[in-house]
C-alpha positions in Angstrom: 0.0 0.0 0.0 1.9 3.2 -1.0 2.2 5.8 1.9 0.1 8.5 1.8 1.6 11.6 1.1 2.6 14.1 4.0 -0.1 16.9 4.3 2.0 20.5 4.1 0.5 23.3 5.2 0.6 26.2 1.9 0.2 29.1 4.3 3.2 27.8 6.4 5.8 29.6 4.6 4.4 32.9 3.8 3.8 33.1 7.8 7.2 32.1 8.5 8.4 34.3 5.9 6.5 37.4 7.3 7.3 36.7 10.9 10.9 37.1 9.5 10.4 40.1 8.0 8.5 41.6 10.9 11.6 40.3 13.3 13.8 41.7 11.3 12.2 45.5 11.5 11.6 44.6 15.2 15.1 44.3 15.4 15.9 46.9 13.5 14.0 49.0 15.2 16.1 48.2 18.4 19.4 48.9 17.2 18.4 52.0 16.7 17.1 52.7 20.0 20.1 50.7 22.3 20.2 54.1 24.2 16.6 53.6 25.5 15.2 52.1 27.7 14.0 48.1 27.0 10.9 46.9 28.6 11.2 42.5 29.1 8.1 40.6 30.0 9.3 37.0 32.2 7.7 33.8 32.7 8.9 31.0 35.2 6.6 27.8 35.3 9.9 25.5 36.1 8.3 24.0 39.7 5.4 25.0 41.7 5.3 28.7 41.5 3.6 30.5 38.2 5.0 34.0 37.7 5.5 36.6 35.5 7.0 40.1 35.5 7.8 43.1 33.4 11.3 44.6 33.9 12.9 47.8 32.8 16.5 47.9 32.2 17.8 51.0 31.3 20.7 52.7 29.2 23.3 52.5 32.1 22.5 48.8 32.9 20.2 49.5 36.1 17.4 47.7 36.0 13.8 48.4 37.4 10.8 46.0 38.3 7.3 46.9 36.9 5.7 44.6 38.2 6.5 40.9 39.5 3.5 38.6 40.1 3.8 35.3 42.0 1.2 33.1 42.4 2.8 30.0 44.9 1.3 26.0 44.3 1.8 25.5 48.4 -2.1 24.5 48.8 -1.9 22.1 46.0 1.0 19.8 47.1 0.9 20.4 51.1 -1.2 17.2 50.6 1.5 15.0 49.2 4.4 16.3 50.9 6.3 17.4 47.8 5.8 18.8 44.3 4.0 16.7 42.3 4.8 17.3 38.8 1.8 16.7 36.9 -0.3 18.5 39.6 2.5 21.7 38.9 2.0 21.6 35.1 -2.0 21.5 35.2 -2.1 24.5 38.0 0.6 26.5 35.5 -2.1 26.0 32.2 -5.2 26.9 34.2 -2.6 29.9 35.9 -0.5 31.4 33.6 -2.7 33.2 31.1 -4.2 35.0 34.0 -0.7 35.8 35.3 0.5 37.2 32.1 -2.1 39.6 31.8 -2.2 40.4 36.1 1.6 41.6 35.0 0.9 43.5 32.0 -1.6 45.6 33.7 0.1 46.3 36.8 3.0 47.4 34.6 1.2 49.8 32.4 3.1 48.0 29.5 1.1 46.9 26.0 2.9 43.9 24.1 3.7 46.1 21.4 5.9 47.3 23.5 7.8 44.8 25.0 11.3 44.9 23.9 11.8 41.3 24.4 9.6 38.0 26.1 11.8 35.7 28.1 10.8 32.1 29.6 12.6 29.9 31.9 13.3 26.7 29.2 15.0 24.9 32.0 16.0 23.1 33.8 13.2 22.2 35.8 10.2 19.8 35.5 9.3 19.3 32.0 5.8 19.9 31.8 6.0 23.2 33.8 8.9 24.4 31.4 7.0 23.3 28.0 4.0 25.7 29.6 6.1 28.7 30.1 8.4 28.4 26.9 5.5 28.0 24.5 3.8 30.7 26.3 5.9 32.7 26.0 6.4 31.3 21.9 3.3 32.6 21.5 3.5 36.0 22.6 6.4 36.3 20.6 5.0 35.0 17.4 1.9 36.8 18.0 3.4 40.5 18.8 7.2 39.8 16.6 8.7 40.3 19.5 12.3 38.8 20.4 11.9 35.4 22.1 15.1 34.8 24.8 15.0 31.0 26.4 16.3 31.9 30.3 18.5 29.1 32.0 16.7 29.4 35.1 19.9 29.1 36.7 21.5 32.2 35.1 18.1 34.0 36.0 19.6 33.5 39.6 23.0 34.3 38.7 22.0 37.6 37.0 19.4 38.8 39.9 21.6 40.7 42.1 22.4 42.8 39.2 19.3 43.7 39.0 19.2 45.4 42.5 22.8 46.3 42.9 24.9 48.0 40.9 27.5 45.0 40.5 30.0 44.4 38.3 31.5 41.6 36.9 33.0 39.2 38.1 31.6 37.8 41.3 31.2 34.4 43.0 28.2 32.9 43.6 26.9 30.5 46.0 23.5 29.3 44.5 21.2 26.9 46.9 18.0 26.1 46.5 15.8 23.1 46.4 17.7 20.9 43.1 20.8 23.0 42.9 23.8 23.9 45.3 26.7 25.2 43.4 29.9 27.9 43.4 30.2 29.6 40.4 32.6 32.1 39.0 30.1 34.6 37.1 32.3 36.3 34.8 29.8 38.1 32.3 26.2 37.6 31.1 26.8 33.5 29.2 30.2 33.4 30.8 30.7 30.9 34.2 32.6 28.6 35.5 31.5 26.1 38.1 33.8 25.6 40.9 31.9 23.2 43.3 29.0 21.4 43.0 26.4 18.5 45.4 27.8 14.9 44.5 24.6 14.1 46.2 21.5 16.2 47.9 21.1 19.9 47.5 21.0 22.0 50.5 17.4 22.9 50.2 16.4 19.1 49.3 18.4 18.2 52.6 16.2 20.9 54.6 12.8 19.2 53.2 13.9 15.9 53.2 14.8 16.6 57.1 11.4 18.0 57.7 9.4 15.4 55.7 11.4 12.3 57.9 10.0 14.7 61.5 6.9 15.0 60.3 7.2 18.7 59.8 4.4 20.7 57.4 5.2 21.4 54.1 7.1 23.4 52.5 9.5 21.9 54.7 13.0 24.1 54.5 11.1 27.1 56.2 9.4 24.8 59.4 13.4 23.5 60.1 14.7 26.7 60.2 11.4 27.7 62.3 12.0 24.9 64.9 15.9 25.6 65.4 15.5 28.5 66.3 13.9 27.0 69.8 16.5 24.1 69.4 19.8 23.2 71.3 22.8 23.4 68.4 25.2 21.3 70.5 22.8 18.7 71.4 23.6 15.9 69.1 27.1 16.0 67.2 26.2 15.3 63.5 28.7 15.2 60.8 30.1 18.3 59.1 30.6 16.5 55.6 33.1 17.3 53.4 35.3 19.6 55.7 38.2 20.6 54.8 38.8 19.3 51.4 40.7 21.2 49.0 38.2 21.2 46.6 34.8 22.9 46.8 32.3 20.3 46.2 29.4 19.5 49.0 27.6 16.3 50.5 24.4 16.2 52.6 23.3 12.7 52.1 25.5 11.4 55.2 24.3 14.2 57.3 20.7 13.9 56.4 21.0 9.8 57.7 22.8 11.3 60.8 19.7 13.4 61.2 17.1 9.9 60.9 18.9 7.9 62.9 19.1 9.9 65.7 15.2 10.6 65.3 14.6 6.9 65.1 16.5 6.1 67.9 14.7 8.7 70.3 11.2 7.6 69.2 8.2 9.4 70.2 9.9 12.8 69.9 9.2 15.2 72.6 8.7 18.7 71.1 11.5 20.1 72.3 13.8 16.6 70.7 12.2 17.9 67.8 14.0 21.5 67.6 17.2 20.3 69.0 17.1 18.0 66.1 16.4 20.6 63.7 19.3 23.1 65.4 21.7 20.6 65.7 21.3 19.7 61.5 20.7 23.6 60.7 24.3 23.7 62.7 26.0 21.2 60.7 24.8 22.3 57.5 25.7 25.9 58.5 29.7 24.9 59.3 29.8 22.7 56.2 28.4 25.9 53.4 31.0 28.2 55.4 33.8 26.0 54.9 32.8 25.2 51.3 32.4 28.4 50.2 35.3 29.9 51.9 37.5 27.2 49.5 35.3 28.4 46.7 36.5 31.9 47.2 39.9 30.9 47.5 39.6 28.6 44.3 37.8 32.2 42.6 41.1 34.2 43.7 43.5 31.9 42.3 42.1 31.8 38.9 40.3 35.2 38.5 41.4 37.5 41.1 39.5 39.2 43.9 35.5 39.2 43.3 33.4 42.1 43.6 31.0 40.1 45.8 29.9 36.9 47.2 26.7 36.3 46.5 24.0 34.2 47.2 20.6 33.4 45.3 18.0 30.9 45.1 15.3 30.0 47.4 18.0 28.8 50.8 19.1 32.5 50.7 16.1 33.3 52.4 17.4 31.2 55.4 18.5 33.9 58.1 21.1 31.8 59.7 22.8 31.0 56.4 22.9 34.7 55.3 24.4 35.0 58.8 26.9 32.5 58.3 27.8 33.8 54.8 28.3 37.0 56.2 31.2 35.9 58.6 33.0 34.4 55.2 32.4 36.9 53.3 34.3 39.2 56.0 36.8 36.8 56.4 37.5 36.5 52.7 37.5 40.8 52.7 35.0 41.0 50.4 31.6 41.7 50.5 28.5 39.8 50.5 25.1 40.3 48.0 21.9 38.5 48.6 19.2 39.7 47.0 15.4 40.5 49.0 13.5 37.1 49.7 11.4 37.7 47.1 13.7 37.6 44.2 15.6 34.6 45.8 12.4 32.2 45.6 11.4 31.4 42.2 9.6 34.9 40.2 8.8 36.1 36.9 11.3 39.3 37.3 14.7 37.6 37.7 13.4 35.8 34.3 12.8 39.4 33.1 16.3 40.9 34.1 17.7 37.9 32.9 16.3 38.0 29.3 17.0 41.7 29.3 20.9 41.4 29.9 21.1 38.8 27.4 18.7 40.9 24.6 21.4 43.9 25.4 24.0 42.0 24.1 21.7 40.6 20.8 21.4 37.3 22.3 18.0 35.8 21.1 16.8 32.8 20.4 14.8 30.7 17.5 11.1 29.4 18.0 12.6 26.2 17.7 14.0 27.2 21.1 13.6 23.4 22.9 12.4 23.0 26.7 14.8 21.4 28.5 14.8 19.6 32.0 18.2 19.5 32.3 20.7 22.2 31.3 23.9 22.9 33.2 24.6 26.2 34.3 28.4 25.8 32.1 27.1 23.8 29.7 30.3 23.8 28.0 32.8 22.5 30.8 33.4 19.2 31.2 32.5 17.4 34.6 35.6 16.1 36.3 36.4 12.2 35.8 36.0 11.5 39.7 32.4 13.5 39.6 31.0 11.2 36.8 29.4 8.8 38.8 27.4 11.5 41.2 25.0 14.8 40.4 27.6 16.5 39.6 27.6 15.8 36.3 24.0 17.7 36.1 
């Protein structure tokens, strides 16, 4: 039986061809105008939080928020004791729209003129990215707008920049819920990681913590909560990974510290419960100060003296690690950047900022743009042999 023929649509070209030709003016029209303002609507849909923002970055490279609109999936997984990823990529289709236009009218912005549309393409969980990215393809296609695919990762690396005048370069200590790196950021596309989790990532250690002691979800936030009522010195846990020359972390050991001490004091008494929380938050603490004070000296050898240390993503937020930082960053002589809670969690603006720094320098991407659920921060550096067989690699 012969195969039927493959049905192509007529129209297809002529649209491609006059999206083209309305890019190109678009861009056109840009060049002309690099000593105006540009005006970036953001979308992040890469967990459980659907947001969008407009961001203004102006001629001098400051950068101002519009408007930054969050809307947080907390209700919807509190029930399961995690992000459930289906459940997050349903809640970002029924959300997103809504969010889009919430941020377009609080900005007082039209989409004709947006200067750019950036989306977080990864990494992240799959579904959520493919909602924000085509989203966001849309838009673009729609208005001939400039389509930039955010690594969600550089969104975090870029954010202080957005609040600070900062210059490059400076070393970052990212932490969050699936990532815990140190990375040299020396330009917009330009970093180099200098440690990395072989196994858990801080945040994932503080929920998996809370989810083994029963604590509410989100857990990261009821830890620190309890430790602050808690006994540090109580029980002696492990400080992995101390004083190694390189800068890499390890929370797996700790976090089985952490259970069997809870098992072998079974029922907890309230206050076992926040001495068990202090005592981790304390271990975790000592470990992050004394990898990130090898990262820094790593960062001098090979690049000189940072601007900053900085920290970003949603562990920042913890008071008693921005504490901790703090005393390394003064012992290194240099001094430390983290930017307000709200732009450490997951948002729609460092997305923004993000797509603005790289649209400055003409970076722009296709509509063949993929969705990604992995994509390393340096995608281009090769992961050390004795790293191959651990997260590291990711």
């Amino acid at each position: 039986m012969a195969r039927p023929a493959r049905f192509r649509n007529p129209l297809l070209p002529r649209a491609r061809s006059c999206y083209a030709i309305l890019r190109c003016e678009r861009q056109q029209s840009i060049d002309l105008a690099q000593d105006t303002s540009t005006l970036v609507l953001g979308i992040e849909t890469t967990c459980d939080e659907t947001a969008a923002a407009v961001v203004e970055r102006r001629p001098d490279g400051s950068g101002r928020i519009l408007s930054n609109i969050i809307r947080s999936q907390i209700d919807e997984h509190a029930p399961f004791g995690g992000v459930v990823p289906e459940i997050a990529a349903r809640a970002h289709v029924d959300m997103l729209d809504g969010i889009v236009a919430t941020a377009m009218k609080e900005a007082g912005v039209d989409f004709s003129q947006l200067s750019g549309v950036a989306a977080a393409a990864g990494p992240g969980l799959i579904g959520g990215v493919i909602v924000g990215l085509t989203t966001a393809k849309a838009i673009a296609m729609v208005h001939a707008t400039p389509l930039i695919a955010v690594n969600h990762l550089e969104a975090h690396a870029l954010t202080p920049r957005l609040t600070t005048a900062l210059a490059f370069p400076y070393c970052l200590f990212l932490a969050s819920g699936g990532h815990t790196q140190i990375v040299a950021v020396l330009g917009v596309g330009d970093y180099v990681r200098l440690g990395t989790t072989v196994d858990d990532a801080v945040g994932e250690a503080f929920d998996k913590v809370a989810k083994m002691l029963d604590l509410p979800y989100p857990g990261g936030p009821q830890v620190e909560r309890a430790a602050q009522n808690g006994d540090p010195n109580r029980f002696a846990f492990p400080r992995p990974m101390l004083g190694r020359p390189d800068a890499n972390f390890s929370l797996s050991g700790l976090k089985t510290a952490v259970r069997s001490e809870a098992q072998r004091l079974m029922p907890l008494e309230p206050q076992d419960l926040d001495d068990l929380c202090a005592s981790f938050q304390a271990a975790v603490l000592d470990s992050v100060a004394d990898r990130i004070a090898v990262g820094l000296k790593l960062f001098r050898e090979q690049f000189g003296p940072p601007h900053a240390l900085v920290a970003a993503g949603g562990v920042a937020a913890n008071l008693a690690i921005r504490n901790a930082l703090q005393n390394v960053a003064a012992n290194a002589q240099t001094t430390l950047i983290v930017p307000p809670p709200r732009l450490c969690t997951d948002n729609g603006a460092m997305i923004a900022w993000a797509g603005a720094e790289r649209l400055a320098l003409g970076l722009v991407d296709q509509m063949d743009a993929p969705p990604r659920a992995r994509w390393k921060l340096d995608q281009d550096t090769a992961t050390p042999a004795a790293l191959l067989n651990t997260r590291a690699r990711h």
